[in-house]
FIDREN-922103 format. One record per residue (C-alpha): x negated, y, z. Coordinates in nm, 4 decimals. Each point is the difference from the previous one (the first is absolute). Layout:
+----------+----------+----------+
!        X !        Y !        Z !
+----------+----------+----------+
!        X !        Y !        Z !
...
+----------+----------+----------+
***
This chain:
+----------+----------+----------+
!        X !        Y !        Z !
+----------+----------+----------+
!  -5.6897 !  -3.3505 !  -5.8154 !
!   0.3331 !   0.0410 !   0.1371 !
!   0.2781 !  -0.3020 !  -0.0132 !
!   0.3191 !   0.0251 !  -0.2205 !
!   0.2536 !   0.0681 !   0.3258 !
!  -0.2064 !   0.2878 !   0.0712 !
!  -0.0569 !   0.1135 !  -0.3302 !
!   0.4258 !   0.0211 !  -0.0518 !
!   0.0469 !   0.1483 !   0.3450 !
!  -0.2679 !   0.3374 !  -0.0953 !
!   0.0762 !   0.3284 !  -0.1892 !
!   0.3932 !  -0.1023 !  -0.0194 !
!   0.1002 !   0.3652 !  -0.0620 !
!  -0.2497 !   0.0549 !  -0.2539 !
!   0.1396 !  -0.3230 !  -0.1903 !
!   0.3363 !   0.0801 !   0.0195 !
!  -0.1539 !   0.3744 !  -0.1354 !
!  -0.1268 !  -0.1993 !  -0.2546 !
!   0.2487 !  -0.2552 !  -0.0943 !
!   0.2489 !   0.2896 !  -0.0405 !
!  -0.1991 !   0.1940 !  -0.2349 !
!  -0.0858 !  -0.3012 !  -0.1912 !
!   0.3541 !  -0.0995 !  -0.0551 !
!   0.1332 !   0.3981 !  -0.0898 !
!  -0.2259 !  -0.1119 !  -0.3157 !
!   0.3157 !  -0.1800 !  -0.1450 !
!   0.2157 !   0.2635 !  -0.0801 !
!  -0.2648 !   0.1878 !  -0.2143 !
!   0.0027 !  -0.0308 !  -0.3441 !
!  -0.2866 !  -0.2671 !  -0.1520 !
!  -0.2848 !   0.2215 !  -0.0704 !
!   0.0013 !   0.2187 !   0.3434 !
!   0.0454 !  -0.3297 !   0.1712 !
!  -0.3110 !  -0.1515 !  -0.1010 !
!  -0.1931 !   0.3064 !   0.0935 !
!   0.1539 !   0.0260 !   0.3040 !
!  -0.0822 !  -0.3364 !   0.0962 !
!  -0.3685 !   0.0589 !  -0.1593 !
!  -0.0331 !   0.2919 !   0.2281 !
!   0.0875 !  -0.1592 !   0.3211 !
!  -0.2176 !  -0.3187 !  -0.0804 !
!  -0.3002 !   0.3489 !  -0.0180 !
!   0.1047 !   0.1474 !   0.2614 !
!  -0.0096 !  -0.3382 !   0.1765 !
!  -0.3518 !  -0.0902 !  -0.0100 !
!  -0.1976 !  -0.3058 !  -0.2063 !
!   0.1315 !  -0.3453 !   0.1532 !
!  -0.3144 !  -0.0528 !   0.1771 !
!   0.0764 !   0.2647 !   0.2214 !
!   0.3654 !  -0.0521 !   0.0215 !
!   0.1633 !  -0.1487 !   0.3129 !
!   0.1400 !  -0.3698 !  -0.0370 !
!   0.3696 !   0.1109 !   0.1103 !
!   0.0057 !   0.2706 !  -0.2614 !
!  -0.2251 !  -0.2573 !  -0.2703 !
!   0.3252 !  -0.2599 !   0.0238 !
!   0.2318 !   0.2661 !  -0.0234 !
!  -0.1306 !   0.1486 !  -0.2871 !
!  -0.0381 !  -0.2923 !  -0.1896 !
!   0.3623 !  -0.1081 !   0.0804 !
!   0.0571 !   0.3458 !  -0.1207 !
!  -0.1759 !  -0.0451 !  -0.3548 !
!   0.1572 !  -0.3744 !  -0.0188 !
!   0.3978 !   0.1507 !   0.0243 !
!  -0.1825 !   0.2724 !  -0.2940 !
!  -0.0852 !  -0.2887 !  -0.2310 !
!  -0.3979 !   0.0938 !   0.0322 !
!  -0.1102 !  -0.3641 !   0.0760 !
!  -0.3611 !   0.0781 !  -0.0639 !
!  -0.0203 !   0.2509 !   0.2447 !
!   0.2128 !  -0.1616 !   0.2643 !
!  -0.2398 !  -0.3244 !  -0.0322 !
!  -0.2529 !   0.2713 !   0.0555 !
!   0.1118 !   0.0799 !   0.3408 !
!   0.1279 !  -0.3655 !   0.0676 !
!  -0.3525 !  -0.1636 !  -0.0656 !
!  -0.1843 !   0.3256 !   0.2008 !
!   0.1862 !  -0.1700 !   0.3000 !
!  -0.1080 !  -0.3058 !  -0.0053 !
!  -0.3405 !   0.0898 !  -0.0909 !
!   0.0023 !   0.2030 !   0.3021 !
!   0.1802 !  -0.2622 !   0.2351 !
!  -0.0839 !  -0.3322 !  -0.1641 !
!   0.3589 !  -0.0985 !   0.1595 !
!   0.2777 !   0.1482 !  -0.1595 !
!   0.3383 !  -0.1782 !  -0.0663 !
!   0.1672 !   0.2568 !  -0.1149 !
!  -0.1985 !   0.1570 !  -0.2487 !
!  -0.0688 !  -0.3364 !  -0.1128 !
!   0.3770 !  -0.0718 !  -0.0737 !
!   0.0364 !   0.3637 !  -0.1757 !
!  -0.3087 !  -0.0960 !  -0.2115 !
!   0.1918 !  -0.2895 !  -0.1237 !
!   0.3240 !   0.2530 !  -0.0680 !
!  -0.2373 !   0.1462 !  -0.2314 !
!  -0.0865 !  -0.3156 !  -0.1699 !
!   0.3078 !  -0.1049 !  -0.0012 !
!   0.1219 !   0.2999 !  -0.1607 !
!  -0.2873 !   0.0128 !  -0.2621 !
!   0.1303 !  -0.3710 !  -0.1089 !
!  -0.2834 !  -0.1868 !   0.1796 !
!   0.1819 !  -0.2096 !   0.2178 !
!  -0.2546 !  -0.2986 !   0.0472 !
!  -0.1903 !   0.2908 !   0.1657 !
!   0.3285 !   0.1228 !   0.1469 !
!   0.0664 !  -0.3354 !   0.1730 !
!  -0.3665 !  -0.0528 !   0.1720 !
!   0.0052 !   0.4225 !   0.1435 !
!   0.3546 !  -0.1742 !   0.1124 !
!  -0.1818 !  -0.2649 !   0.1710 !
!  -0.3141 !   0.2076 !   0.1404 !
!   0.3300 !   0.2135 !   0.1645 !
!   0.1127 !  -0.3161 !   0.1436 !
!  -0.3233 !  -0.1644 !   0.1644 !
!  -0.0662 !   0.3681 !   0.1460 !
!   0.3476 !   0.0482 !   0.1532 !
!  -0.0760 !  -0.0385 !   0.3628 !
!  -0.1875 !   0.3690 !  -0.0150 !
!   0.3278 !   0.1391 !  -0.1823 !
!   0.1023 !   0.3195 !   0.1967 !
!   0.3954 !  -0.1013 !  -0.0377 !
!  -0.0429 !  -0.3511 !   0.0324 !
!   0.3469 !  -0.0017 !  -0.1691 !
!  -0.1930 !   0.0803 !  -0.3622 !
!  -0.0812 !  -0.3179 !  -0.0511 !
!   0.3854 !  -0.1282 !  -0.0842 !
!  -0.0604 !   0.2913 !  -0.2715 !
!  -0.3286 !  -0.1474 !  -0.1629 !
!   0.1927 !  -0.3496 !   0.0244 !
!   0.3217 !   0.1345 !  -0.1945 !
!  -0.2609 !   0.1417 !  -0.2280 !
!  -0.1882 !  -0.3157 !  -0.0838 !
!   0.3485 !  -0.1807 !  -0.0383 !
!   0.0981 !   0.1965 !  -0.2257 !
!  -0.2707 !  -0.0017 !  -0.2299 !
!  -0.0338 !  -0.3819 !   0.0608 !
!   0.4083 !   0.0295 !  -0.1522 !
!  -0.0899 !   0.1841 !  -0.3019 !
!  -0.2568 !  -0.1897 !  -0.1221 !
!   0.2209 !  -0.3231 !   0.0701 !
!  -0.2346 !  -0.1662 !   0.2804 !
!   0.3450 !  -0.0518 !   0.1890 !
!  -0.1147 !  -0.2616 !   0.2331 !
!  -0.2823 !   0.2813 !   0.1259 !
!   0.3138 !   0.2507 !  -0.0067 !
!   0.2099 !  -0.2421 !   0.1955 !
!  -0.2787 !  -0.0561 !   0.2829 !
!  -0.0659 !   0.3091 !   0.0657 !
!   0.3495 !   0.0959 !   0.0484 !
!   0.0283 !  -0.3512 !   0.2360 !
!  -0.2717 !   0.1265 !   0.2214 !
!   0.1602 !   0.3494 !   0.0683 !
!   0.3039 !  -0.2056 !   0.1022 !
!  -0.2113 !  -0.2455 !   0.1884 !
!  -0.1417 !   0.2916 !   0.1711 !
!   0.3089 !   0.1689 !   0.1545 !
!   0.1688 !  -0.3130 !   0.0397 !
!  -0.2718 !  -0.0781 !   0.2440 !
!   0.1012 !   0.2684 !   0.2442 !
!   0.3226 !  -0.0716 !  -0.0375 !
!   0.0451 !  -0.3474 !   0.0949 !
!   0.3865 !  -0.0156 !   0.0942 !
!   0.0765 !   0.1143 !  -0.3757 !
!  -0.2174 !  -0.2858 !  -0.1122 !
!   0.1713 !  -0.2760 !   0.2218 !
!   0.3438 !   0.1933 !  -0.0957 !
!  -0.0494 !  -0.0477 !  -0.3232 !
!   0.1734 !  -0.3387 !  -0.0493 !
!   0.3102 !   0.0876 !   0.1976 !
!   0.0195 !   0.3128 !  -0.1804 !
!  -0.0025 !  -0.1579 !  -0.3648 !
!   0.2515 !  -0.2761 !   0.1005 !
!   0.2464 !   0.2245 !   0.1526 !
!  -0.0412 !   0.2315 !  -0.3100 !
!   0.1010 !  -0.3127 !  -0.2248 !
!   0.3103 !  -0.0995 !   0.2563 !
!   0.1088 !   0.2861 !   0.1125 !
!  -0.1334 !   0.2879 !  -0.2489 !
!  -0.1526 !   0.3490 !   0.0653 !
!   0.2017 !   0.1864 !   0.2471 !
!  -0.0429 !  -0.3370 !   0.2827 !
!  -0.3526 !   0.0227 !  -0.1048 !
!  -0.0293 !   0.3299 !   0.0814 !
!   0.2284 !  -0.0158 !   0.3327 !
!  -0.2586 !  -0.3108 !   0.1276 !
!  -0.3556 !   0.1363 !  -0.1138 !
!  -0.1792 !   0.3464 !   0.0306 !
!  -0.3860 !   0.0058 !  -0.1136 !
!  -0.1811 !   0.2911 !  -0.0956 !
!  -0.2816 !   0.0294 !  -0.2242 !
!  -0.2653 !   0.2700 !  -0.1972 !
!  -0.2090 !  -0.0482 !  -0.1705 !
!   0.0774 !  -0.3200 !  -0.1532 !
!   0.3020 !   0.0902 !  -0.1196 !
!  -0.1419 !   0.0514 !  -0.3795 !
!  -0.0955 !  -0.3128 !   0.0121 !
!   0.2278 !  -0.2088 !   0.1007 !
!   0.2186 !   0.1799 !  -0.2876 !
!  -0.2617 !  -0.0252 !  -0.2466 !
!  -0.0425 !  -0.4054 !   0.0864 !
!   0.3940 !  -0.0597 !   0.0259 !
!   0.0082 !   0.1375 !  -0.3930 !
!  -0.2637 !  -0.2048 !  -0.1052 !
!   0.1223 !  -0.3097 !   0.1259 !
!   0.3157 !   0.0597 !  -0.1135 !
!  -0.1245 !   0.0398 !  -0.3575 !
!  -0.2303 !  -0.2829 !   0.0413 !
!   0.2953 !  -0.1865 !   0.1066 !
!  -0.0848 !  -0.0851 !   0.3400 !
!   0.3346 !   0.0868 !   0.1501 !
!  -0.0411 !  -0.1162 !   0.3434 !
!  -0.3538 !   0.2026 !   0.0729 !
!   0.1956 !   0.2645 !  -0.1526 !
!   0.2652 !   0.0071 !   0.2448 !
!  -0.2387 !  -0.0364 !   0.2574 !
!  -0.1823 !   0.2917 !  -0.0575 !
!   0.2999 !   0.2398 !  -0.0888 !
!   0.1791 !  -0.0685 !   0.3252 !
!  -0.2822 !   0.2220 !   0.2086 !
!   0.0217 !   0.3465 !  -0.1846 !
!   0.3819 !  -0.0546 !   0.0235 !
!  -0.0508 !  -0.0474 !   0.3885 !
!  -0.2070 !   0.2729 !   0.0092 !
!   0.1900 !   0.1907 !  -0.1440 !
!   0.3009 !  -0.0357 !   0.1697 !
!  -0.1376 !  -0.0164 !   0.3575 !
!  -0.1563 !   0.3915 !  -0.0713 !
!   0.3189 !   0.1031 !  -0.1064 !
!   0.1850 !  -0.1117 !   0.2914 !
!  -0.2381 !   0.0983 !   0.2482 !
!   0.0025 !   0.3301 !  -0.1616 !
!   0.3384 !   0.0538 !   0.0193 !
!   0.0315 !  -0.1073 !   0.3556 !
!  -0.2158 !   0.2721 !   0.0808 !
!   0.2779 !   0.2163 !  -0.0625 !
!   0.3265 !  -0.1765 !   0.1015 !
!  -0.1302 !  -0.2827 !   0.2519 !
!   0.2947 !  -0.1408 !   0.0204 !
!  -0.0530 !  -0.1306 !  -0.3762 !
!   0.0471 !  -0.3726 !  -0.0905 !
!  -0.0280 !  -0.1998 !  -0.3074 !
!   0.3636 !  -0.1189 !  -0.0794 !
!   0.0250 !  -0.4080 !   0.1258 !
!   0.3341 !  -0.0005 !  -0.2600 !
!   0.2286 !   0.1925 !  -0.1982 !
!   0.2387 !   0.1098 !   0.2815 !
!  -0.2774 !   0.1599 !   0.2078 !
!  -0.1213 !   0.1603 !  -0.3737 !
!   0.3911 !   0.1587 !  -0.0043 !
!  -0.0410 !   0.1041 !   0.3509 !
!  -0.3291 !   0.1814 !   0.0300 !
!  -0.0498 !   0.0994 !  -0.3720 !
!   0.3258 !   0.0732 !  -0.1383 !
!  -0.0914 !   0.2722 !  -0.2111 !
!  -0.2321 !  -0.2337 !  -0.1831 !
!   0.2583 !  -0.2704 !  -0.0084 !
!   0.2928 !   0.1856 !  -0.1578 !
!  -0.2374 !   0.2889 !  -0.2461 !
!  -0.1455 !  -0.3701 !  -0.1270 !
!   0.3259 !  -0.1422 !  -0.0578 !
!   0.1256 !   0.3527 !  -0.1449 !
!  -0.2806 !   0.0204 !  -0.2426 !
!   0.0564 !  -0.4211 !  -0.1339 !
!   0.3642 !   0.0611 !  -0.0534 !
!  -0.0361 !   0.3350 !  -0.1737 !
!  -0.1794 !  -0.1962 !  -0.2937 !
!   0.3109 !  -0.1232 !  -0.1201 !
!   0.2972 !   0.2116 !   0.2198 !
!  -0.1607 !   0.3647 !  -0.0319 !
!   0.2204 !   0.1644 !   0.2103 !
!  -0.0059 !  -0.2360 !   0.2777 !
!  -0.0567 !   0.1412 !   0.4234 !
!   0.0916 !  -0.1294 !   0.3002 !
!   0.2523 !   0.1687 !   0.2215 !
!  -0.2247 !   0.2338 !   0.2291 !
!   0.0704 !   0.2152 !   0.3418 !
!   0.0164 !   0.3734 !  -0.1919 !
!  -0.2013 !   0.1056 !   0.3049 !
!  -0.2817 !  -0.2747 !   0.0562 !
!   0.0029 !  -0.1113 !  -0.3499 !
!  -0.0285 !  -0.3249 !   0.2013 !
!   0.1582 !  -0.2939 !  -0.2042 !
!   0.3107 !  -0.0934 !   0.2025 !
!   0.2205 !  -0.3025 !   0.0117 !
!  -0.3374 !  -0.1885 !  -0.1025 !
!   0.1024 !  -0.3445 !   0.0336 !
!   0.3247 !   0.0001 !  -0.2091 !
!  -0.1903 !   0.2340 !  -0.2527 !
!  -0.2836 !  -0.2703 !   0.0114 !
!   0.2583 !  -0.2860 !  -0.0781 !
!   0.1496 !   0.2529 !  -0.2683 !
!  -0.3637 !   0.0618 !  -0.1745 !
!  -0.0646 !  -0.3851 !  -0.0031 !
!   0.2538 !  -0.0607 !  -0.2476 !
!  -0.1609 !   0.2726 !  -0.2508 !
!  -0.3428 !  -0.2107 !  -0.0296 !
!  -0.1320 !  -0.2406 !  -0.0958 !
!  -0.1236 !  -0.1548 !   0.2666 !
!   0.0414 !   0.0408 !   0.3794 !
!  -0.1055 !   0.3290 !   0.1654 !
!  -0.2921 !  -0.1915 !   0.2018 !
!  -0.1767 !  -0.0625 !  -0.2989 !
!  -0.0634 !   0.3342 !  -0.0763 !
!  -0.0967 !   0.1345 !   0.3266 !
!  -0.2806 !  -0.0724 !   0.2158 !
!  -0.2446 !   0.1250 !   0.2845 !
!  -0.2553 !  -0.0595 !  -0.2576 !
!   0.1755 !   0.2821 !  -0.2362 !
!   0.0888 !   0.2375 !   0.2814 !
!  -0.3543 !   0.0306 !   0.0325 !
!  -0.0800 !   0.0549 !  -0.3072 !
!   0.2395 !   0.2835 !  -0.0775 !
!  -0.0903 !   0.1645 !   0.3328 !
!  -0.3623 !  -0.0495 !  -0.1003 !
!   0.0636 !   0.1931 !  -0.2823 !
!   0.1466 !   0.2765 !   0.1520 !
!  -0.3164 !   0.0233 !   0.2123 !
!  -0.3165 !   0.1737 !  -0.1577 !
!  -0.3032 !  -0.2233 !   0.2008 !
!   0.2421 !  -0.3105 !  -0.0424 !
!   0.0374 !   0.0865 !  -0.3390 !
!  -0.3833 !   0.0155 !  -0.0489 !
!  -0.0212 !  -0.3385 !   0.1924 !
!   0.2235 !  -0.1608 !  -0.2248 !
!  -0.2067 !   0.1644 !  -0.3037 !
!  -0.2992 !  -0.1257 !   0.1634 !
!   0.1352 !  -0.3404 !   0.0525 !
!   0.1452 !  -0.0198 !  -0.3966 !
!   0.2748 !  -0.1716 !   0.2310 !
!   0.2602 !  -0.0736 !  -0.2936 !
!  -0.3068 !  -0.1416 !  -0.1843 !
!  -0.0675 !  -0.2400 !   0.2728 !
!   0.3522 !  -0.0722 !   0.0683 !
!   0.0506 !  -0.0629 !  -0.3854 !
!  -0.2618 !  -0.2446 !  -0.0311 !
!   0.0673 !  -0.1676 !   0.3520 !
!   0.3326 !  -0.0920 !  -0.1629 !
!  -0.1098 !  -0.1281 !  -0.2834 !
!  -0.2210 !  -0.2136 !   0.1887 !
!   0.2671 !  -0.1372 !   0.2164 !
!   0.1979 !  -0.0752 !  -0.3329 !
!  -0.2416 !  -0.1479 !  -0.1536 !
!  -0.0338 !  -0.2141 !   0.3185 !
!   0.3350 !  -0.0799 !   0.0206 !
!   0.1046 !   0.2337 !   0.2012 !
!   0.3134 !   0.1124 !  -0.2357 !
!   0.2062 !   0.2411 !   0.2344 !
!  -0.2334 !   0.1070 !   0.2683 !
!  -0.1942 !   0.1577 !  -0.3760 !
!   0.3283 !   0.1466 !  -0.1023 !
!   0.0944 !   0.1512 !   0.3241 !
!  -0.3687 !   0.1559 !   0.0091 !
!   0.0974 !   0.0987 !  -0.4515 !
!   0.3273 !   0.1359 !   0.1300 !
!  -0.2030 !   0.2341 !   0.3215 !
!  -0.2245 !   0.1594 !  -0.3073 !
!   0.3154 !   0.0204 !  -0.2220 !
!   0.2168 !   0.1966 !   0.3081 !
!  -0.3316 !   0.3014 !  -0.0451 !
!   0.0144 !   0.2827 !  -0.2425 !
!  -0.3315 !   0.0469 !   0.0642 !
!  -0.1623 !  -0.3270 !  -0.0893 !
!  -0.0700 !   0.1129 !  -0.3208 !
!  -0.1464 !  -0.2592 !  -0.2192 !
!   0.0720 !  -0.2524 !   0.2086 !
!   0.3586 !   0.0252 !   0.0893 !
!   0.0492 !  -0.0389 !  -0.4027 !
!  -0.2071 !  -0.3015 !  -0.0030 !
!   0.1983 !  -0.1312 !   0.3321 !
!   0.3113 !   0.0769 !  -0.1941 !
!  -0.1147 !  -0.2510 !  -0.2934 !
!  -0.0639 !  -0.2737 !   0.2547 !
!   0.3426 !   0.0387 !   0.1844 !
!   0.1674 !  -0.0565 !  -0.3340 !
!  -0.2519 !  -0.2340 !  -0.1934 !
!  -0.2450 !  -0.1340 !   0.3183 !
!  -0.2981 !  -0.1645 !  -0.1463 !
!  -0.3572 !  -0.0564 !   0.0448 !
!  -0.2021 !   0.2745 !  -0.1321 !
!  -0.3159 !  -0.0599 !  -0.2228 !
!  -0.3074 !  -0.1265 !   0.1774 !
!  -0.2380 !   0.1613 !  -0.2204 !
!  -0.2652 !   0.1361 !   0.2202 !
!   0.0534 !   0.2926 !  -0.1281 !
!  -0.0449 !   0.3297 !   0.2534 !
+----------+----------+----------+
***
C-alpha cells in the first residue's frame, strides 16, 4: 500500500491530463456533459482498481458536479482502502452537509479533525475548522462557533508571541492616539487566522462585547497594513509610513492635493489648485494648503492620512487589491470603529468612519460609515450574521 505523499507525488502529468479534460466538461451543454463525464468514469476503470490520487480527484470532481452519491462513492473507497483518511473524511461530511444532514456533517467534521496529523497539507485542517464553525453558526451553537474560531487564533498566536505581548500596547495606543500611530508603532503579520479573528470581532460586537471586539479586529488591520507596506517597499525602499501631515505633503503630494481636490469639488465643482503646466506638480503648496483650509469644513489633516494613502495606492494595485478583497478590510475597519465607539472611543471611531468615507470603493460600507459620521450610534446587537 503506498502512503498519501507518495500517492500525490505519482502520475502528475497524467492528472493534470485528466483534471483538464474533466474540467473542458463545463462548457458543454447538459446532456453531452453528463456523458462525457460517464465516459471518462468507463474509460477510467471500477474504483477498486482505480489509483487513490485519481479516486480523491474524481470524487472532488463529482462533488463540484452536484453528484454526492457518487463522490461519497469514491470518498468512502478511500478510506476503506486506507482506514486513515482525513480528507475524504471531511469531503464525506461536504456531502452530508450538502444533503441537509448536518449532525452527520459535524461528526465526518470531527473524524477530519482527530486524523489531521496524516493530512498531506497540514494547512487543511484550518479548512475543516472554518467548516465546522460555520455549520456550528447556522444552526446557532455559537459558543461551539466561537471556540473553534478562538483556537485558530490561539494557534497562530502561539508562533507569534511578540504580537501576543503587543497586543496591549497596540489597543491603548489605538484608543489615545488612533490608527495611523498604531500603525507607525506595530507591524504583525498573520494567515490563516485572519477569518477568524474577523468573524469573532463581528460577533462580539453584535453580542455586545465591545472590548473583545476591539481586541480581535486590531490584528487583521495589522496584518493588513504591515503586507501592504512591505509590499510596497519592495518597489521604492525608500518608502515610509507618514509620522504627520507635513511629511504626508512632502512625500505624497499627489495624494494630498487629488484628496483635497475631490472634497472641495462636492460643493465648489470647478475648483483646482494652481499646477506647474509641465509637471502637473501642485505648486505654491503651502499658501494653496492655507487657501483650501478655509473651503472645508474641517482642517486638511483630518482628511488625509498614511492610513488612506495606502489604501488608494492599494487600489491601484491588482495583488493589493485582491489582499484588501481578501481581508474585507473596510468591513473590519467599519466594525473596529464601531467597537471603539461603542467603547468610548468617540473620535479615534470617527477618524477610522471618515478613512472608509474618503474611498469610492468601499461600497456598502462607506454608505454605512457615512450614516455614522452624521448620526454615530451603536448598531443593533442582534446576533444576526
Amino acid at each position: 500500500m503506498h502512503g498519501k505523499r507518495s500517492i500525490y507525488r505519482r502520475n502528475r502529468t497524467t492528472l493534470i491530463f485528466t483534471l483538464l479534460f474533466s474540467f473542458s466538461f463545463v462548457s458543454l451543454p447538459a446532456q453531452e456533459n453528463d456523458a462525457a463525464a460517464n465516459s471518462l468514469t468507463a474509460s477510467i476503470g471500477s474504483l477498486d482498481s482505480m489509483e487513490s490520487w485519481l479516486l480523491y480527484e474524481r470524487g472532488l470532481h463529482l462533488f463540484s458536479r452536484k453528484e454526492y452519491g457518487e463522490a461519497l462513492n469514491h470518498f468512502n473507497k478511500l478510506i476503506e482502502r486506507h482506514g486513515v483518511y482525513p480528507e475524504a473524511e471531511y469531503w464525506i461530511g461536504r456531502v452530508f452537509e450538502q444533503e441537509g444532514e448536518h449532525i452527520l456533517a459535524e461528526k465526518q467534521y470531527q473524524k477530519a479533525l482527530e486524523a489531521v496529523r496524516v493530512l498531506h497539507i497540514p494547512e487543511q485542517k484550518y479548512e475543516i475548522q472554518y467548516r465546522l464553525a460555520e455549520l456550528y453558526k447556522n444552526r446557532g451553537d455559537l459558543d461551539s462557533y466561537s471556540q473553534i474560531l478562538n483556537s485558530i487564533i490561539l494557534d497562530e498566536l502561539e508562533n507569534n508571541q511578540l504580537a501576543l505581548a503587543n497586543e496591549s500596547p497596540a489597543i491603548n495606543t489605538l484608543k489615545r492616539d488612533g490608527i495611523d500611530r498604531t500603525l507607525l508603532l506595530f507591524r504583525h503579520t498573520f494567515t490563516y487566522s485572519i477569518e477568524a479573528f474577523n468573524q469573532l470581532g463581528i460577533y462580539y460586537y453584535k453580542k455586545g462585547d465591545y472590548r473583545a471586539a476591539t481586541a480581535k479586529l486590531i490584528y487583521p488591520l495589522l496584518s493588513f497594513f504591515s503586507i501592504t507596506i512591505d509590499y510596497l517597499r519592495d518597489s521604492d525602499p525608500q518608502l515610509t509610513f507618514p509620522e504627520d501631515f507635513d511629511e504626508l505633503v512632502e512625500k505624497h503630494s499627489e495624494y494630498v492635493f487629488g484628496t483635497l481636490e475631490r472634497i472641495i469639488r462636492r460643493k465648489e465643482k470647478d475648483f483646482s489648485f494652481m499646477r506647474d503646466l509641465d509637471s502637473l506638480e501642485v505648486i505654491d503648496r503651502d499658501n494653496q494648503l492655507r487657501n483650501a483650509a478655509t473651503l472645508l469644513p474641517k482642517p486638511p489633516e483630518y482628511y488625509l492620512s498614511g492610513v488612506s494613502c495606502c489604501l488608494q495606492t492599494s487600489f491601484s494595485d491588482p495583488s493589493l487589491k485582491l489582499l484588501m478583497d481578501d481581508y474585507e478590510i473596510f468591513r473590519t475597519m467599519y466594525y473596529l470603529a464601531a467597537s471603539l465607539y461603542a467603547e468610548g472611543y468617540t473620535e479615534t471611531a470617527l477618524r477610522i468612519w471618515e478613512i472608509i468615507n474618503m474611498n469610492e470603493d468601499a461600497g456598502m460600507w462607506k454608505l454605512r460609515s457615512e450614516q455614522q459620521l452624521d448620526e454615530p450610534s451603536v448598531d443593533s446587537t442582534d446576533i444576526i450574521f
